[in-house]
VEXKOLMAR-122989 format. One line per 3 residues: number of its first residue (from 1); their letters; for each residue x, y, z of N, C-alpha, C. Coordinates in nm, 3 decimals. Each point is the difference from the previous one (the first is absolute). Layout:
BEGIN
NUM> A> X Y Z X Y Z X Y Z; ...
END
This chain:
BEGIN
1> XXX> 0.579 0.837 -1.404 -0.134 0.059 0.011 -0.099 -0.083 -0.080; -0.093 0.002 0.015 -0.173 -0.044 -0.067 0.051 0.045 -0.173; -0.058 -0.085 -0.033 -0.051 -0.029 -0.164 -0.075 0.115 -0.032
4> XXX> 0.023 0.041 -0.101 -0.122 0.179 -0.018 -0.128 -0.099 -0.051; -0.088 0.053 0.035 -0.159 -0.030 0.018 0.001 -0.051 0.105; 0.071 -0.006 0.137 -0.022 -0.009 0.147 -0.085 -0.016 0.067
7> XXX> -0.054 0.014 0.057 -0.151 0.059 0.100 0.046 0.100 0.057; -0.102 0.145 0.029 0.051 0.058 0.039 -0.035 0.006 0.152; -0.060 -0.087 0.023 -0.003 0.001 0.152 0.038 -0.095 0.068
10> XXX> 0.156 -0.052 -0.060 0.033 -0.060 0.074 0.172 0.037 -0.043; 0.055 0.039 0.134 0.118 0.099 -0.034 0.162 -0.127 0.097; 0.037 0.004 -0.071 0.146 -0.111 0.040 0.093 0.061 0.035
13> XXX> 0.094 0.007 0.144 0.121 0.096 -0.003 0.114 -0.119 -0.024; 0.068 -0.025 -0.066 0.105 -0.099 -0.015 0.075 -0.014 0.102; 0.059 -0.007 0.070 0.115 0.029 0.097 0.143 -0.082 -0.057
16> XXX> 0.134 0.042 0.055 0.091 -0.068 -0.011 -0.004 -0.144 0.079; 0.062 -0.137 -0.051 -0.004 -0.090 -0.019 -0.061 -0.035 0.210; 0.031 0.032 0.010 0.006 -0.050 0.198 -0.153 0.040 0.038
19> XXX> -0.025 0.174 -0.026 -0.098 0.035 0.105 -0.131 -0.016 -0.121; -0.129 -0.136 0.039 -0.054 0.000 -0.114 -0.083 0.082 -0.026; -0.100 -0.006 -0.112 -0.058 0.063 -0.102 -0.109 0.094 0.108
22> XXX> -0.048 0.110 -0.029 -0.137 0.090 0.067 -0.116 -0.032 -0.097; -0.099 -0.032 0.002 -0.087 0.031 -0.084 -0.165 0.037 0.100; -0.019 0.143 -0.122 -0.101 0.071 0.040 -0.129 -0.018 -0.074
25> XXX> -0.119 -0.032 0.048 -0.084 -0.072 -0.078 -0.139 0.131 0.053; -0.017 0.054 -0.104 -0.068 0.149 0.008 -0.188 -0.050 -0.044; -0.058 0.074 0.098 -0.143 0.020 -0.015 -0.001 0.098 -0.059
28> XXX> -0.038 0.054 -0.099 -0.015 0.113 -0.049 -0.108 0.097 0.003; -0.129 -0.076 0.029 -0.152 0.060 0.036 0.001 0.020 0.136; 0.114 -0.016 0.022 -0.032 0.043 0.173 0.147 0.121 0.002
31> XXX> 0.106 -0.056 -0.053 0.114 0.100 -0.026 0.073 -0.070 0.158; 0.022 -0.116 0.002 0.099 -0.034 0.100 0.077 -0.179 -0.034; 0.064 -0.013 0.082 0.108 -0.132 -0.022 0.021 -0.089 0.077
34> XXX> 0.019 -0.096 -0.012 0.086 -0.113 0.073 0.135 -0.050 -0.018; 0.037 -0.020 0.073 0.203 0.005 -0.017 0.019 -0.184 0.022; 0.080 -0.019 -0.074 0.027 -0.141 -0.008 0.145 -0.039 0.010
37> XXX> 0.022 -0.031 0.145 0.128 -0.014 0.023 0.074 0.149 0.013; 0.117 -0.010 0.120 0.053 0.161 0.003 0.126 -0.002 0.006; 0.111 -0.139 -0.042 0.104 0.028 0.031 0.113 -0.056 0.113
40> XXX> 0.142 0.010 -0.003 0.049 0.028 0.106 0.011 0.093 0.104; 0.039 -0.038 0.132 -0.033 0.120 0.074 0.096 0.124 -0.036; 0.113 -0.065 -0.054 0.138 0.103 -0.001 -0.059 0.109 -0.131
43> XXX> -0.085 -0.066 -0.062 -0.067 0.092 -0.106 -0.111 0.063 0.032; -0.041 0.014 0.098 -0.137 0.024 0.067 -0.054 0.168 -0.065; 0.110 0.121 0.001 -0.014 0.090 -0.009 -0.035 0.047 -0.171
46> XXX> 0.092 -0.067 -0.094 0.014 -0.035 -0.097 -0.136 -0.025 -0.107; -0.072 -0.148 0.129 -0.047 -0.057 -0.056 -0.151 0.146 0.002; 0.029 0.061 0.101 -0.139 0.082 0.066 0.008 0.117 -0.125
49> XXX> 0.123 0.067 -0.102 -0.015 0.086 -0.017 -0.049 -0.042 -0.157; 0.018 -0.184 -0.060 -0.015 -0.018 -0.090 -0.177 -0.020 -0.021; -0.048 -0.024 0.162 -0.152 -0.039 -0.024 -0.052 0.142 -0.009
52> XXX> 0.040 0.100 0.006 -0.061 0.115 0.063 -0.025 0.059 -0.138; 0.092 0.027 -0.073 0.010 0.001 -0.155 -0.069 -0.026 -0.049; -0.002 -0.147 -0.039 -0.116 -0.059 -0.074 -0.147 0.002 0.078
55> XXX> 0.004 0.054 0.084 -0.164 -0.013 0.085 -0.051 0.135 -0.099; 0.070 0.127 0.009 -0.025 0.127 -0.013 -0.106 0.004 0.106; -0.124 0.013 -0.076 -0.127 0.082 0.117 -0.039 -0.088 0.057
58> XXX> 0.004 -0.159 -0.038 -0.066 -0.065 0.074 0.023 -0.069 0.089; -0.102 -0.047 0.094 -0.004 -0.057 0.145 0.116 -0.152 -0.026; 0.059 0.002 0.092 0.057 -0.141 0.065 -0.123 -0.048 0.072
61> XXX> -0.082 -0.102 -0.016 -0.056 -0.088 0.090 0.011 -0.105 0.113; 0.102 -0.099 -0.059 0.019 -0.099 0.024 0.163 -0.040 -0.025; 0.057 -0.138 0.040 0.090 -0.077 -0.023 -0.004 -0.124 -0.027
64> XXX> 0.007 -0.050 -0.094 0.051 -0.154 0.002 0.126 -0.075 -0.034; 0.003 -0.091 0.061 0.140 -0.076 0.032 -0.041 -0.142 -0.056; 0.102 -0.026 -0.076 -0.025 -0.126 -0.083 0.075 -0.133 0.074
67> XXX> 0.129 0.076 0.115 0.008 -0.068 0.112 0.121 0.086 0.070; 0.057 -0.083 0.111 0.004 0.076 0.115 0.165 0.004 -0.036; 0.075 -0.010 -0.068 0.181 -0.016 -0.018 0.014 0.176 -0.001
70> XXX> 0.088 0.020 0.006 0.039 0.137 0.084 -0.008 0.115 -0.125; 0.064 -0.066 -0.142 0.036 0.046 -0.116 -0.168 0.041 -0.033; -0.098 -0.039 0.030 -0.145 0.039 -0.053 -0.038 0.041 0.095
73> XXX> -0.032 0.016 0.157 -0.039 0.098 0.098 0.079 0.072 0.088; 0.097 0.026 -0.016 0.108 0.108 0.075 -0.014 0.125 -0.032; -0.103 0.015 -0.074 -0.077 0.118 -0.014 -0.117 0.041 0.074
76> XXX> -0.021 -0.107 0.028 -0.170 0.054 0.061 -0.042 0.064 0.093; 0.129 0.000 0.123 -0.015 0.111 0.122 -0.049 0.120 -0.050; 0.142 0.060 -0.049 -0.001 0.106 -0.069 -0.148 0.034 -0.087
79> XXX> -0.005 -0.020 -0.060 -0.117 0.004 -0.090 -0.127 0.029 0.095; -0.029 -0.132 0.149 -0.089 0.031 0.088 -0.015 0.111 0.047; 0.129 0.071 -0.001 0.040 0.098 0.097 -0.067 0.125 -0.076
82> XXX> 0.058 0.011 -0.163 -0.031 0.120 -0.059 -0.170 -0.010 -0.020; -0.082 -0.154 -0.006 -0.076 0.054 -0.102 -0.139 -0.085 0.104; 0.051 -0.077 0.076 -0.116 -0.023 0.105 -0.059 -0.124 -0.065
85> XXX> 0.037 -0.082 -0.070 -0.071 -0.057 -0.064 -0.012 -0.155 0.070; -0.108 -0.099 -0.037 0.005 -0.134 0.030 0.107 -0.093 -0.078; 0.029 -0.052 0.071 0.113 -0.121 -0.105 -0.075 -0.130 0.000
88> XXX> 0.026 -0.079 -0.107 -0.088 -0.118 -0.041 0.112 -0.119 -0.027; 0.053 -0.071 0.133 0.050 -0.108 -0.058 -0.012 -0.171 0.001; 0.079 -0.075 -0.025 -0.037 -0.078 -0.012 -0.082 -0.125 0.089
91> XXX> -0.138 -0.084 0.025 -0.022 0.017 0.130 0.085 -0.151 0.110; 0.058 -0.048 -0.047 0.113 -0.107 0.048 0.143 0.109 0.062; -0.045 0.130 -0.002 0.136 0.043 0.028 -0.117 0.128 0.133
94> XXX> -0.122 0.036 0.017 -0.025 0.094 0.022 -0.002 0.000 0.192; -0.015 -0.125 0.038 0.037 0.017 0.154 0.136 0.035 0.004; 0.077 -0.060 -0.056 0.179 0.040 0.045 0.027 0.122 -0.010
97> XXX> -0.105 0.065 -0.173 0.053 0.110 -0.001 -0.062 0.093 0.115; -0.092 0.011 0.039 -0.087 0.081 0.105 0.069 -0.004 0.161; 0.022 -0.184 0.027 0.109 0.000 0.090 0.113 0.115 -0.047
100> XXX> 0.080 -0.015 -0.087 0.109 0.047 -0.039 0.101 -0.119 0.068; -0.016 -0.117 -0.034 0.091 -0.119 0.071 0.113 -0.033 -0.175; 0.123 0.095 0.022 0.099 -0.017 -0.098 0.017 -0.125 0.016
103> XXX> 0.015 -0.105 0.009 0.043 -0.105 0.044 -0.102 -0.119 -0.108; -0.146 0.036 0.037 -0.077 -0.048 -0.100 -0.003 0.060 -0.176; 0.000 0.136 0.065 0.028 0.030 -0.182 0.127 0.010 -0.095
106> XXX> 0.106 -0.080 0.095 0.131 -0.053 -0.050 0.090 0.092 0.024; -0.061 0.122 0.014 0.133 0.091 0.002 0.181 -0.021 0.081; -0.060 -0.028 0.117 0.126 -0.031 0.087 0.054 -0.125 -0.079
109> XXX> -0.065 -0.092 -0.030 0.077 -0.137 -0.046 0.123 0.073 -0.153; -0.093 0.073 -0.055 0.068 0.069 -0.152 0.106 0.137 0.038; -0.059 0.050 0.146 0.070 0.174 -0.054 -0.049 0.048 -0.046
112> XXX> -0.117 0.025 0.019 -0.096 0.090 -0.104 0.011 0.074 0.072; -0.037 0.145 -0.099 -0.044 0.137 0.084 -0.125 0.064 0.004; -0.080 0.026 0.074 -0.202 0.020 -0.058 -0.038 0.111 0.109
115> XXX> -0.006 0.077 0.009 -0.048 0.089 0.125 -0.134 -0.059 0.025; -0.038 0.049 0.113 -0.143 -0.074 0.022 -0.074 0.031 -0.065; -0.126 -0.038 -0.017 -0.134 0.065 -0.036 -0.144 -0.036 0.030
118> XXX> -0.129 0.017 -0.057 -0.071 -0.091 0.073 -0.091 -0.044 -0.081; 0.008 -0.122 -0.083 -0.106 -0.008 -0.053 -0.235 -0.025 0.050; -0.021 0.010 -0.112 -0.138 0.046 0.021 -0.091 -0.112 -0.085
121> XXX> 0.006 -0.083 -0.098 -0.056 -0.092 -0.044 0.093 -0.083 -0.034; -0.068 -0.134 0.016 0.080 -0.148 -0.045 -0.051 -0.010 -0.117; 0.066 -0.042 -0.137 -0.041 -0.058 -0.138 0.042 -0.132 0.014
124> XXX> -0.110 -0.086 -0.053 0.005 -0.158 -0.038 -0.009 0.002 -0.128; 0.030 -0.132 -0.077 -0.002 -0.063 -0.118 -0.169 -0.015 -0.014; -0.055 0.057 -0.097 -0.144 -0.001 -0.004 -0.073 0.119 0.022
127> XXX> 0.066 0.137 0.069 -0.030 0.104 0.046 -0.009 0.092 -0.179; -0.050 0.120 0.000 -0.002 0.066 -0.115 0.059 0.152 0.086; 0.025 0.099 -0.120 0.001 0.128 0.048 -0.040 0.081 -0.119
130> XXX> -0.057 0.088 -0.017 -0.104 0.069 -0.117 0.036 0.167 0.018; 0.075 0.018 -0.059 0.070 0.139 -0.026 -0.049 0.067 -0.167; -0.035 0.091 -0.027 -0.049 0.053 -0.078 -0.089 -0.097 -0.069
133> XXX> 0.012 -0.040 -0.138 -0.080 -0.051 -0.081 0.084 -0.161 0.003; 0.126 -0.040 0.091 0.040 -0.087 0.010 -0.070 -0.095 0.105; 0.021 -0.130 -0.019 -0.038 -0.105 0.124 0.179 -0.088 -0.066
136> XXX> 0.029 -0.031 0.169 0.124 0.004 0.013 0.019 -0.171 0.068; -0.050 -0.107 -0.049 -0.005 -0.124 0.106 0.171 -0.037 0.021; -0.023 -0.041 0.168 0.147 0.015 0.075 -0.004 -0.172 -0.010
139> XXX> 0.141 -0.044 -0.052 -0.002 -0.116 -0.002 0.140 -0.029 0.079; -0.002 -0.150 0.055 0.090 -0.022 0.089 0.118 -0.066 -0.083; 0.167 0.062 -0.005 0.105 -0.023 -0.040 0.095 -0.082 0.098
142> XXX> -0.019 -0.118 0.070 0.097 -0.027 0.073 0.165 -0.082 -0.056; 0.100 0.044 0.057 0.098 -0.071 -0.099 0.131 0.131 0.081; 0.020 0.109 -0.099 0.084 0.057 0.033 -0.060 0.035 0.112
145> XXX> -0.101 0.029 0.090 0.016 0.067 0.113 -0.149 -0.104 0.040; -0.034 -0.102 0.098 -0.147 -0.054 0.006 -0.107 0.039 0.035; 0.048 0.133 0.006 -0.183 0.058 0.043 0.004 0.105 -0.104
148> XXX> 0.040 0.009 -0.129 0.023 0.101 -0.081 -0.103 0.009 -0.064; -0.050 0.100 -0.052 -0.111 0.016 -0.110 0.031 0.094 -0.135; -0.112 -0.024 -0.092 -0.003 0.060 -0.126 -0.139 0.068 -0.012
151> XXX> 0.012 0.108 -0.074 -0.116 0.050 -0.062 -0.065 -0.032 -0.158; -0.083 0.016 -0.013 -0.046 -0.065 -0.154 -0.112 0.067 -0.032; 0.014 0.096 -0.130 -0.122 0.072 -0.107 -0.009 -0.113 -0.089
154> XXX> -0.111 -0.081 0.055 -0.046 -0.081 -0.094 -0.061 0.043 -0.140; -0.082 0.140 0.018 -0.047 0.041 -0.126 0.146 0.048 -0.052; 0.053 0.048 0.005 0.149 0.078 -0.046 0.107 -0.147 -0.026
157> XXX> 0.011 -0.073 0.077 0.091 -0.089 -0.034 0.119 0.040 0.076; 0.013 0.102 0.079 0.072 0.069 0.086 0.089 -0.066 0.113; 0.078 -0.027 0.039 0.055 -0.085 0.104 0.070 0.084 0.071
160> XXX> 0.015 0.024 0.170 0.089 0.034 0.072 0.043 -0.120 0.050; 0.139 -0.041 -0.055 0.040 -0.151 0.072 0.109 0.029 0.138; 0.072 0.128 0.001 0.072 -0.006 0.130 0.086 -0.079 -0.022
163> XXX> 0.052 -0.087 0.044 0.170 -0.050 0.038 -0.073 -0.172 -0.078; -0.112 -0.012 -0.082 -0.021 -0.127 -0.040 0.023 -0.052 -0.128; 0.003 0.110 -0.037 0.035 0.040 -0.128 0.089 0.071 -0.051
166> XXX> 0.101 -0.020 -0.076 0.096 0.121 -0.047 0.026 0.001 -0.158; 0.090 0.082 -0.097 -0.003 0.014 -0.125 0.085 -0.135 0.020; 0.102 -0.047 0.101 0.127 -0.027 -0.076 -0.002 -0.113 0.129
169> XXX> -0.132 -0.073 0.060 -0.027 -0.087 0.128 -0.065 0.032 0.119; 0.035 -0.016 0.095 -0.074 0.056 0.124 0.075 0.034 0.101; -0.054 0.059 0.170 0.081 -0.007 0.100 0.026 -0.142 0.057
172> XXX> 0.115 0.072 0.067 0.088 -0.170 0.050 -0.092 -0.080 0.151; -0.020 -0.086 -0.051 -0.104 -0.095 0.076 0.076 0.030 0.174; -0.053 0.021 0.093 0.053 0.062 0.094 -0.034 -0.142 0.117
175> XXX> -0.110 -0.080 -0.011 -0.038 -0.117 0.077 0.126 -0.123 -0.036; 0.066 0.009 -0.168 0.095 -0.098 0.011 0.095 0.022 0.084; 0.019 0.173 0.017 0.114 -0.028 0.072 0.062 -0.005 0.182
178> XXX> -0.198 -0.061 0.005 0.069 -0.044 0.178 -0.064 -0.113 -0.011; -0.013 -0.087 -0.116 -0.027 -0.130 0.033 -0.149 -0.036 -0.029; -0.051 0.091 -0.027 -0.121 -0.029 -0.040 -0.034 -0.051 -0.133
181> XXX> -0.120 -0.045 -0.062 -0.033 0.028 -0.135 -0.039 0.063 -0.052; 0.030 0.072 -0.078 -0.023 0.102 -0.080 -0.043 0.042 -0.190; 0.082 -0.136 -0.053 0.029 -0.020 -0.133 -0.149 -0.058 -0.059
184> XXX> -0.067 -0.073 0.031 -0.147 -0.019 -0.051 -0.095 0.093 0.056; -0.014 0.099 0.082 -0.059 0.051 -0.004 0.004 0.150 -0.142; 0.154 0.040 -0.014 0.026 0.093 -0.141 -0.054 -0.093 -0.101
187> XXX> 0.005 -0.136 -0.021 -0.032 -0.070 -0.082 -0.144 0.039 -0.060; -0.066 -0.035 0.094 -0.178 0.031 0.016 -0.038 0.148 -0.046; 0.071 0.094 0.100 -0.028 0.135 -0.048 0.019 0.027 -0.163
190> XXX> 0.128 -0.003 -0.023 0.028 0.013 -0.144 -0.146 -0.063 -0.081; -0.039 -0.140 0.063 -0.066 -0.084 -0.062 -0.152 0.105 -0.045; -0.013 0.034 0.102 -0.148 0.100 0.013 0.018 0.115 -0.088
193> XXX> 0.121 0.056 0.037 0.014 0.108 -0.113 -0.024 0.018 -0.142; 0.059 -0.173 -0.028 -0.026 -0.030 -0.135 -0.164 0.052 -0.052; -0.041 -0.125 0.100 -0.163 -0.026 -0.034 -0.071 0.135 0.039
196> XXX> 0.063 0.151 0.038 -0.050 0.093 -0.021 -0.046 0.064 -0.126; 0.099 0.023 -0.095 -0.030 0.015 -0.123 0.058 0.172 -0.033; 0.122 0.037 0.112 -0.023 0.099 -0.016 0.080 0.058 -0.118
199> XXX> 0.005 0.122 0.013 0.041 0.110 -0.132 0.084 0.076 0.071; 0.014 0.060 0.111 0.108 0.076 0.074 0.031 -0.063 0.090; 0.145 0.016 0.057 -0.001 0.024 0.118 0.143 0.112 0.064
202> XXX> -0.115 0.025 0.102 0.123 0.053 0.095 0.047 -0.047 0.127; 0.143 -0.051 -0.025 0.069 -0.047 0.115 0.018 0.075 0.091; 0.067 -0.066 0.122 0.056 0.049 0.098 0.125 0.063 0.000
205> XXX> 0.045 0.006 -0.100 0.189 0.033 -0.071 -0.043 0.010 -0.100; 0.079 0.124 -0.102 -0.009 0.020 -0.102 -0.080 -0.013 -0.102; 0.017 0.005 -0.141 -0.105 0.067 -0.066 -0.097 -0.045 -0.035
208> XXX> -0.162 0.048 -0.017 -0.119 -0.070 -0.046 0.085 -0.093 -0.123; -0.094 -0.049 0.014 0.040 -0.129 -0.167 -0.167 -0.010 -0.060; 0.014 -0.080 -0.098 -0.109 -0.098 -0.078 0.035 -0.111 -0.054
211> XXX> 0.097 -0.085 -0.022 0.045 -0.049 -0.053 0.014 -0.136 0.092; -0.128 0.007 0.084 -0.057 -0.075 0.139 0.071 -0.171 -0.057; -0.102 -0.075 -0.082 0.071 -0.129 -0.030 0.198 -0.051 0.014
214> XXX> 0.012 0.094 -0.063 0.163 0.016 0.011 0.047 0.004 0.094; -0.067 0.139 0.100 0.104 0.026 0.133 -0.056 -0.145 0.094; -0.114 -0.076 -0.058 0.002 -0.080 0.103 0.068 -0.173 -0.045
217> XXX> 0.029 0.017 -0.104 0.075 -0.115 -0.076 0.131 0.060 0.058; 0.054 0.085 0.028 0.109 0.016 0.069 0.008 0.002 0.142; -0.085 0.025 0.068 -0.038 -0.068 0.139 0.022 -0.099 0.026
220> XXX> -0.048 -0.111 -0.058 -0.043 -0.138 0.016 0.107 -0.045 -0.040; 0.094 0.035 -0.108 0.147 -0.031 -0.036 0.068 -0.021 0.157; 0.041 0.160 0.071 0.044 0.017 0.064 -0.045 -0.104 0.133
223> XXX> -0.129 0.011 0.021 -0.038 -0.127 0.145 0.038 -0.097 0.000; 0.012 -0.070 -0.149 0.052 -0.132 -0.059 0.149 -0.052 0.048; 0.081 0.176 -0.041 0.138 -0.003 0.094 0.010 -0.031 0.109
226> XXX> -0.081 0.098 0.060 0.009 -0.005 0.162 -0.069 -0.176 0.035; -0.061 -0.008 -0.035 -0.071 -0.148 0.048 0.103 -0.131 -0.046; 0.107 0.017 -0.099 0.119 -0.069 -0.001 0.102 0.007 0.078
229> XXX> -0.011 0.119 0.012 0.141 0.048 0.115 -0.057 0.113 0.040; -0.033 -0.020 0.166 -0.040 0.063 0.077 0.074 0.102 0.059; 0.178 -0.068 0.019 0.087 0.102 0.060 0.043 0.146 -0.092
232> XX> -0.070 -0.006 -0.194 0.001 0.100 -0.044 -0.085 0.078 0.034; -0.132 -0.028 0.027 -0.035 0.086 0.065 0.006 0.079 0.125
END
């Protein structure tokens, strides 16, 4: 869980290691939310009774998806279903997803599982989103997933890094493993992260940290591996 002196409007559900993190990012002068990321689908129900909780009275608005891997939107049908809401994802992924062409959003190639859904706005690198007293600039993470993004409270120092960031490294570069390149682009990201400056973050897996310099001196350890020996990764 969050460090005590937290924000309180910004609420983290941890999940077990697979289905990643929920985070609910609360307007409070208006008394409603935005959901960030929802999950696997096999958790779908789970995931609905943990947002519902922490909402109490207030409105679900919106969705955002930091990208399209099954473990962060295999929730979102569901969610469409209960709460009517727009989904916001990434916009290199938003014809396929609207098609619904599994094929482009990897699923069939991986086995993924995602019920449909439909998204409603494309986010680019450069785009903002302004939820309570927050401004939220969406920055582009490509590496573990290439159309991936991050969120950033620049006044807060706040980071939602998603699968780019982790306490203990990142997600597994998914372009190395059909041949693509993949390894300088985590390079770069990490690189930006640095030159963020931040003070939190919350990953895509497990627990907020601060201890940002470190978890990313252990990143860069780890790419170093992989960029020696590729077949460990």
């Amino acid at each position: 869980m969050p460090t005590p002196g937290w924000p309180t409007d910004v609420h983290v559900l941890e999940r077990g290691w697979l289905s990643s993190n929920n985070i609910l990012l609360f307007d409070e002068p208006r008394n409603t939310a935005v959901l960030v990321d929802t999950g696997y689908l096999s958790h779908a129900e789970q995931t609905l009774a943990l947002v519902d909780q922490a909402l109490g009275d207030r409105m679900l608005v919106s969705i955002v998806n930091t990208h399209l891997h099954s473990d962060h939107c295999g929730g979102n049908a569901a969610f469409q279903e209960r709460y009517g809401v727009p989904i916001q994802v990434p916009a290199a992924e938003f014809d396929a997803a609207k098609a619904w062409d599994e094929t482009r959003l990897s699923f069939k190639a991986t086995g993924q599982r995602c019920a449909r859904f439909t998204p409603s706005r494309a986010l680019s690198p450069g785009d903002t989103i302004e939820i309570g007293q927050r401004r939220w600039y969406v920055l582009g993470a490509p590496g573990h997933d290439p159309h991936a993004l991050m969120l950033f409270d620049a006044q807060e120092g706040l980071l939602i890094a998603a699968d780019a960031l982790w306490g203990n490294g990142f997600g597994v570069v998914f372009p190395e493993l059909t041949g693509e390149p993949g390894f300088e682009e985590v390079r770069a990201t990490l690189k930006l992260i640095r030159s963020l400056g931040a003070r939190q973050v919350i990953p895509g897996h497990g627990p907020v940290f601060s201890d940002v310099d470190a978890a990313l001196d252990r990143a860069e350890a780890r790419l170093d591996s992989f960029e020696h020996d590729p077949l460990h990764h």
